[in-house]
Structures are given as structure tokens and as C-alpha cells.
C-alpha positions as CSV (number, residue, x, y, z in Angstrom):
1,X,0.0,0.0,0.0
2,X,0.9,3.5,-0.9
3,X,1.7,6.3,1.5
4,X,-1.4,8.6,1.5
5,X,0.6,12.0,-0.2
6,X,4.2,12.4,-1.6
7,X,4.1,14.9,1.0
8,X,3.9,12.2,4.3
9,X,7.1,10.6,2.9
10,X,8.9,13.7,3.0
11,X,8.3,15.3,6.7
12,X,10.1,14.5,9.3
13,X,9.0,11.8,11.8
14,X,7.6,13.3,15.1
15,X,6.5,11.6,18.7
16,X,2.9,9.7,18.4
17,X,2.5,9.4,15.1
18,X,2.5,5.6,13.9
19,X,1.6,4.4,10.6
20,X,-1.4,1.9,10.8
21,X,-0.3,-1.7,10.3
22,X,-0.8,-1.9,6.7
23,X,1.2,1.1,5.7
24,X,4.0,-0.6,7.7
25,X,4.9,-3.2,5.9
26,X,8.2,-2.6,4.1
27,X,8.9,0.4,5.3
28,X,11.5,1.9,7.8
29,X,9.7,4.9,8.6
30,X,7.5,4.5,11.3
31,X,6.5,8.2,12.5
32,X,5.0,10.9,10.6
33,X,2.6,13.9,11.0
34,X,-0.5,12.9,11.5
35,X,-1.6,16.6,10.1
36,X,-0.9,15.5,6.3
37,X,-3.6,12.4,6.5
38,X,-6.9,12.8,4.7
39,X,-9.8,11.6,6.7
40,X,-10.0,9.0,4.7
41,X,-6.5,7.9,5.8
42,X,-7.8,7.7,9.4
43,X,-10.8,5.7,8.7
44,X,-12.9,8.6,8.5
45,X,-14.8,9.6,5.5
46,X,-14.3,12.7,3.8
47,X,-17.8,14.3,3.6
48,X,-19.9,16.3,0.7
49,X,-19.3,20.0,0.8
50,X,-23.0,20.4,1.2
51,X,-22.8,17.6,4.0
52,X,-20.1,19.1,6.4
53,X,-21.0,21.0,9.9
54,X,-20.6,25.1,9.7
55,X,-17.3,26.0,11.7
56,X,-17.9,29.1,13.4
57,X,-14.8,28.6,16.0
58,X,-13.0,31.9,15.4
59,X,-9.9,32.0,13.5
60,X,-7.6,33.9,12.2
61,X,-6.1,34.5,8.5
62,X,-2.6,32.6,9.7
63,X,-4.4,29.8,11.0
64,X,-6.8,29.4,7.9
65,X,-5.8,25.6,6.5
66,X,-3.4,25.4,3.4
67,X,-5.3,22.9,1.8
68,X,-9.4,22.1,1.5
69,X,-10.6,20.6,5.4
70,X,-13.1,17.6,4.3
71,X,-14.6,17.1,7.4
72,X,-16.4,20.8,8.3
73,X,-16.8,24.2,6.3
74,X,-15.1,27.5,8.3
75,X,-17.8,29.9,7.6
76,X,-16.9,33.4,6.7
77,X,-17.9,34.8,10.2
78,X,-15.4,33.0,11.9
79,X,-13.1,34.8,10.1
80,X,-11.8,37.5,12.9
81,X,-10.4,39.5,9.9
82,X,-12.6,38.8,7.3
83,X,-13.6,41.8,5.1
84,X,-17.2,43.5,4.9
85,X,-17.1,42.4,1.1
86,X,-16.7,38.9,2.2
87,X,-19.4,38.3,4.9
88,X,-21.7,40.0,2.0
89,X,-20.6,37.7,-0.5
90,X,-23.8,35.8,-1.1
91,X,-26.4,38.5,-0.2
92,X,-27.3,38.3,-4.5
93,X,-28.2,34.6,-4.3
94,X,-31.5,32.7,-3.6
95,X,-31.0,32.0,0.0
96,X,-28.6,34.6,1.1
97,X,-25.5,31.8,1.3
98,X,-22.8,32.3,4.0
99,X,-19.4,32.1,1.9
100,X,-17.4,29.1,3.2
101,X,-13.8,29.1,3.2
102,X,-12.3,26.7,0.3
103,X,-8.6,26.7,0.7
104,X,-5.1,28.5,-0.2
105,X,-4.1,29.3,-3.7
106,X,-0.6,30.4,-3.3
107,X,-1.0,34.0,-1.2
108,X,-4.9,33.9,-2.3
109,X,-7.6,33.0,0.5
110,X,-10.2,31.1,-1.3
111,X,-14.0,31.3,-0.3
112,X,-17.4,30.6,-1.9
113,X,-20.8,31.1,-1.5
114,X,-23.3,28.9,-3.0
115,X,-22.9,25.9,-3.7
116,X,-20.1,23.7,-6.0
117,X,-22.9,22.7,-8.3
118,X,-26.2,23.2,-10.3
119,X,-26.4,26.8,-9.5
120,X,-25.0,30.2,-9.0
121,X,-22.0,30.3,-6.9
122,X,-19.5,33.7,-6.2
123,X,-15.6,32.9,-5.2
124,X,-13.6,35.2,-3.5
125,X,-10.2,35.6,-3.6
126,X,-9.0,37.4,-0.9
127,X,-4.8,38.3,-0.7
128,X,-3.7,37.0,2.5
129,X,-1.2,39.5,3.9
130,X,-3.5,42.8,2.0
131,X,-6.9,41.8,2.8
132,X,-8.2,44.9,0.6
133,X,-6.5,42.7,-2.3
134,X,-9.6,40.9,-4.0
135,X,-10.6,39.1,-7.1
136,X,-14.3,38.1,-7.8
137,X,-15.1,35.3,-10.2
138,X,-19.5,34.2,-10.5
139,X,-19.8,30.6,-11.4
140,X,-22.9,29.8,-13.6
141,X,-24.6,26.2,-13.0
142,X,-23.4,25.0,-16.8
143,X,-20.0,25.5,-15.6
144,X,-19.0,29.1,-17.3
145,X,-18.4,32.2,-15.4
146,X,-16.9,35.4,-15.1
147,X,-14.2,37.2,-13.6
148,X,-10.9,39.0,-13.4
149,X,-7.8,38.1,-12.0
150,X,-4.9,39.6,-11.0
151,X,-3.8,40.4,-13.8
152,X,-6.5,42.2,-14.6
153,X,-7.3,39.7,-17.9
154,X,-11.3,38.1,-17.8
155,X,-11.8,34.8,-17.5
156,X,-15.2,32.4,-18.7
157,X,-13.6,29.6,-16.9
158,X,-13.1,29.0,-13.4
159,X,-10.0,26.9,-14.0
160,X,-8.2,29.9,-15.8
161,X,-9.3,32.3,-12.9
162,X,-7.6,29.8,-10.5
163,X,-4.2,29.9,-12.5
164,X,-4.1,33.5,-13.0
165,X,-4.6,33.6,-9.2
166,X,-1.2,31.6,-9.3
167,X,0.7,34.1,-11.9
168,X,0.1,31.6,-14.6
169,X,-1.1,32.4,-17.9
């Protein structure tokens, strides 16, 4: 069996963190941060975005996870720093949506309101160390959208708003 991230095989081992059994076999390395595990890693499942628990445990911007959390959605309000434009993000769609943080995209703080699918969703990208630093992009339910990046181009496709967020063209 496979470690669960090239990542895991790279950090150093720590105290308490054992591999399970079956990861053990023909390997040396028997410590790791626990930290880098998916849920599903741990026996856990990874749940739906529309399926996790709200997490309004307050939190600030350098404590915001790197990558998506699976097994709860940090609401926008939890956000101790969180700008007026984002705890209004989803006042234009049907239900009024809190935005739900997504994940980092190299200095970018992803959020979204509305949900992933089959309707009208609004991302925000918000810059993490100049919070006044923002780039907007509205997702349509057939999978087109629009917004600008950083580079001040416009982009149809979410995909493309996500790499200019990165610098890439």
C-alpha cells in the first residue's frame, strides 16, 4: 500500500504518530505527521461539501488551512479579519448563502458562496497578507463564469481564474 501524499514521505517523523499496520509493511519509517492524513486515511470519510457541519470557532487568517478541510466548512464569520465584502458575498443569491472558506491558492484565500454545483455560486479571492486585495469570479450552473484576476485579464472559466490567481497564464 501506498503512502497517503508524496508529501507524508517527505516530513520528518515526530513523537505519536505511527503508521497503521498496513502502511508498515516494508517500510522503515514508522512516524509521521498525522496533520498531512486525509480523513480517509484515518478511517474517516471525507464528507460532501454540502454535508459538512458550519465552523464558526473563530480564526484567524494565519491559521486558515493550506489545503481544503473535508470534514467541516469554516464559515466566513469565523473569520476575525474577514472583510465586509466577504461576509456579504452571497447577499445576491437565492437563500442569502454564508461564503465558506475553500482553501489557499498560493497568497490567495479562497472562499465561496453557494454551492459547487447546479447553480450560481460567487468565489472570492482574498490576498492574504492585504486583505483589501480581492478578485471576484460568479460561477454559472453550466459550468461558465466570469471574472478577473490579478492580472486584470477576464476569464469564462473557473479553472483559468484559478491559475491567474497563481501568476500563470
Amino acid at each position: 500500500m501506498q503512502f497517503p501524499s508524496a508529501r507524508a514521505r517527505t516530513l520528518r517523523p515526530i513523537a505519536g504518530g505511527v503508521l497503521p499496520d498496513e502502511w508498515q509493511q516494508g517500510r522503515h519509517i514508522r512516524n509521521f505527521d498525522v496533520a498531512v492524513l486525509r480523513p480517509r486515511h484515518l478511517g474517516m470519510t471525507a464528507l460532501r461539501y454540502d454535508q459538512r457541519p458550519p465552523d464558526r470557532t473563530p480564526v484567524h487568517t494565519d491559521d486558515l488551512p493550506d489545503t481544503p478541510t473535508r470534514d467541516r466548512n469554516i464559515m466566513a464569520t469565523a473569520w476575525i479579519e474577514a472583510p465586509p465584502e466577504l461576509l456579504t458575498l452571497g447577499d445576491s443569491l437565492d437563500g442569502r448563502p454564508e461564503a465558506e472558506y475553500k482553501r489557499r491558492i498560493g497568497d490567495w484565500l479562497l472562499w465561496r458562496s453557494g454551492p459547487a454545483v447546479d447553480a450560481d455560486a460567487i468565489y472570492l479571492a482574498v490576498h492574504r497578507s492585504k486583505l483589501s486585495c480581492q478578485h471576484r469570479f460568479t460561477l454559472l450552473p453550466d459550468g461558465n463564469g466570469a471574472g478577473a484576476g490579478p492580472s486584470g485579464r477576464e476569464h469564462a472559466r473557473f479553472r483559468e481564474w484559478k491559475a491567474d490567481l497563481l501568476g500563470r497564464k
